[in-house]
N, C-alpha and C positions, 0 to 999 in steps of 0.2 A: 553411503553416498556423500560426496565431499562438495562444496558449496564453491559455484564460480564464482570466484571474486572477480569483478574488471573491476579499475581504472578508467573514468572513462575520461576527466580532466583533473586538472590539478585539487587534488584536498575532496574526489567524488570517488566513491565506488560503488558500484551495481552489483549489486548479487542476488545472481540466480541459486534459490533454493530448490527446494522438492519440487515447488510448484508455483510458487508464491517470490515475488522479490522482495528484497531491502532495500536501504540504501544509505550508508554509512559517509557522513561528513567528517572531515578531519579540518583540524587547527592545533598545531602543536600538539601536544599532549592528547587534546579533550576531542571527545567524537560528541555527533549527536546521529542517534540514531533513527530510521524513518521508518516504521514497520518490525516487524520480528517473526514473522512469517509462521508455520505449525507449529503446536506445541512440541510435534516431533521432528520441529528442524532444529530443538534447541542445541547439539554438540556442533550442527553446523553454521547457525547464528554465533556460537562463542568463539568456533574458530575461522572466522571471518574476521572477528575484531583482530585476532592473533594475526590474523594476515596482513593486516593493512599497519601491523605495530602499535594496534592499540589493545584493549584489555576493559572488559566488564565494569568494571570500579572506574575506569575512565568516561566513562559513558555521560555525558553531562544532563542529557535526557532523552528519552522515548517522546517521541512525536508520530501519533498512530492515523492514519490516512483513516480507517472507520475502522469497527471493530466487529467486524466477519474472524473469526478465531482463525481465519490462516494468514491473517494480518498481525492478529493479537496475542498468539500465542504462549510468547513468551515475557508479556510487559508486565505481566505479577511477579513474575519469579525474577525481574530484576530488579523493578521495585522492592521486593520484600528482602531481598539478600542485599543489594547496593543501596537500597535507598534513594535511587532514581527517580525523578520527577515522572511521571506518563502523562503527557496531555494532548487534549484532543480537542476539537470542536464542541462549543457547551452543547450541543444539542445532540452527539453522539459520545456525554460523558454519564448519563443513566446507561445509556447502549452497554459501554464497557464496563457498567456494574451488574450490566446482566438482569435490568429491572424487567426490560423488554428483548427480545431479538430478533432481529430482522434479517434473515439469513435463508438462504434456501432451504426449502423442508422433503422431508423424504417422498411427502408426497408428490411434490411438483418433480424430483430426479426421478420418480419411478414411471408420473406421466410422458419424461423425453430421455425415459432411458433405451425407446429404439430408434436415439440420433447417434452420429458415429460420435466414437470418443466421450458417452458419457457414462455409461459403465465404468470402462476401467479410472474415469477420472475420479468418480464414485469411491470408487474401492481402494483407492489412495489416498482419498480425504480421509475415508474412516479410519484407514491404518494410519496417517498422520494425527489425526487427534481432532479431526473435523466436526466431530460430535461430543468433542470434551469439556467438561465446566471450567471457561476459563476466566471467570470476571476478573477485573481491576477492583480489591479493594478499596482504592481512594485516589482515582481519576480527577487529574485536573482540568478547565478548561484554558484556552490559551491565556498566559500571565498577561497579555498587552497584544493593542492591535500593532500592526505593521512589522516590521523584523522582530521576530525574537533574538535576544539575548545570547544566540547561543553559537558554537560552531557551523559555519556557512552561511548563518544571519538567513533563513528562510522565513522566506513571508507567507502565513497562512491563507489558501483562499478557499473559500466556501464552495462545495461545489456539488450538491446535494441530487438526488436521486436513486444512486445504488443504495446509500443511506441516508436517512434524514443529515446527518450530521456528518457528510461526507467531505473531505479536505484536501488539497494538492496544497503542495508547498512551492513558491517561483523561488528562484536562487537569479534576483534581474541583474546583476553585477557578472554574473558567468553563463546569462542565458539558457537555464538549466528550470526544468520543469520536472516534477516527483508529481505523478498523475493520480497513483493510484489507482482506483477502479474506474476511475473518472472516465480515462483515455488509455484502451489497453492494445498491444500491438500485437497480441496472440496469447490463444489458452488450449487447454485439450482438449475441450469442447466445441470449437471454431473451427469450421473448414475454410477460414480464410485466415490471410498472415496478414502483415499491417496495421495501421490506424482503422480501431473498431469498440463499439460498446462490447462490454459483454452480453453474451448469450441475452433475451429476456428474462429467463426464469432466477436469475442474480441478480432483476431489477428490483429494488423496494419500489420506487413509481419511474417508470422507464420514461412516461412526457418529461419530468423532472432532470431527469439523467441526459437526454437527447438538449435540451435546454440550457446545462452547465457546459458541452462540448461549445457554445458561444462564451462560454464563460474565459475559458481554457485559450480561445481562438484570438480572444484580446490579451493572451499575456508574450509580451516579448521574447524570444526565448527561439534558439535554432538547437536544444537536445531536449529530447521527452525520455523522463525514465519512467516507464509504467509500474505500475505494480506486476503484471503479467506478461510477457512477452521479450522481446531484447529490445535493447535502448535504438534510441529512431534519430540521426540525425538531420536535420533540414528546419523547417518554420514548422517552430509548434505550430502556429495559426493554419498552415496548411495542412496538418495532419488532422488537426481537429474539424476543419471543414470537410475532409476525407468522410472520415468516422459520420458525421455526420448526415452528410450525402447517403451515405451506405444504412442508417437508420432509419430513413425516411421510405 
């Protein structure tokens, strides 16, 4: 399977994976990367970069939304060959060494495995690497509050519940929002499409999670790119009050 790369504004692209999105910033040369989706998306995480004209060793760094392994898949293996920065939120960089994990367990998929679509969502996670060890040896957390440093200048925001240590990135200069699990617009476990939480059973603490959708609702921004689903244009703020409405 070959990874959609869109375009969705200048120096953005969205990519849909197996399952899982990215989302690849460009500046010249140097990308920064948002996610890296299963371990076995990595031939279509690498050539995604090839898509867009960039290349692994361009990578300026990995900036991980939380670290559920179909986020995190491939941010050892770039770190350890490229030498890539990975960093995250301090309080989901034990997560991605794998001290603790807060991830859906077989038990809670096997109690709602007779909702539609979680079966075979199941059975693609594990063939993707869903259950594979994939810590970050030496996760950072962000170098600096406000804009980082790096390609697209994304500003980190907190935005905790799916994980303690969960993150969206604003891009306020191109009104662009990286949601992550925060705010997802469809999965294969959801019989609805649009602005929605995931599932409960992908919540670490769901009050938490419904809480950060006001988080999201204050940030400026007319594209949301989720981690899950395709990109949404209109007022983040109104998508996220959607989502919200629909949790309550």
């Amino acid at each position: 399977m070959r990874a959609d790369v869109r375009q969705v504004t200048d120096g953005i692209h969205l990519v849909h994976g197996s399952d899982t999105n990215w989302v690849i910033l460009s500046d010249g040369d140097e990308v920064t990367l948002v996610d890296t989706g299963y371990l076995g998306d990595r031939e279509q995480l690498l050539a995604s970069l090839t898509a867009v004209g960039s290349a692994p060793e361009a990578v300026a760094a990995v900036l991980i939304t939380h670290a559920h392994n179909d986020h995190l898949g491939s941010a050892e293996f770039l770190r350890d060959a490229y030498d890539t920065p990975v960093y995250l939120h301090e309080a989901e960089v034990p997560h991605a060494r794998r001290e603790f994990l807060h991830q859906v367990t077989v038990g809670q998929i096997a109690r709602n495995g007779w909702r539609p679509g979680v079966l075979p969502w199941a059975l693609h996670a594990l063939r993707s690497g869903g259950t594979a060890d994939v810590p970050v040896s030496a996760p950072e957390p962000f170098p600096t509050t406000g804009p980082l440093d790096l390609p697209g200048r994304p500003v980190p925001v907190h935005t905790p519940g799916h994980t303690d240590g969960h993150t969206a990135f604003h891009l306020p200069h191109l009104g662009v929002v990286v949601s992550g699990d925060a705010l997802a617009t469809g999965h294969p476990t959801s019989r609805i499409q649009g602005p929605q939480l995931l599932p409960d059973m992908f919540q670490h603490e769901r009050a938490r999670a419904v809480a950060s959708l006001d988080v999201l609702a204050a940030l400026d921004g007319d594209l949301l790119l989720p981690g899950h689903g395709p990109a949404l244009r209109g007022p983040v703020r109104e998508a996220a009050l959607q989502a919200k409405e629909r949790a309550l």
